[in-house]
C-alpha positions, 0 to 999 in steps of 0.5 A: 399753506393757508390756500393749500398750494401743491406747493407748499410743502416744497417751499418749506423744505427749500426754506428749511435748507437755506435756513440751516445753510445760514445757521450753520455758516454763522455757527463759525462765527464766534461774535454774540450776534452770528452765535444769535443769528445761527440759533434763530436760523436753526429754530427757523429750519426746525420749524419749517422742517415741522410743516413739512412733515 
């Protein structure tokens, strides 16, 4: 992003489904640590989602 690839808008939304993907199996989860690691995935995805737009 900081050299301006053509490519970088991909690479965030591929980031931002594997993210949500990984969050959304740990939200099955009932231990506090899925339950931490499913919120921190989901913040990643929403995150990279925002540099996609």
């Amino acid at each position: 992003m900081a050299r301006d690839s053509q490519n970088a808008k991909q690479l965030c939304a591929l980031c931002a489904d594997i993210c949500q993907q990984c969050g959304d199996e740990c939200s099955q989860h009932e231990a506090e640590h899925c339950q931490k690691c499913a919120e921190a995935c989901h913040r990643c995805a929403e995150a990279c989602r925002r540099m996609v737009a």
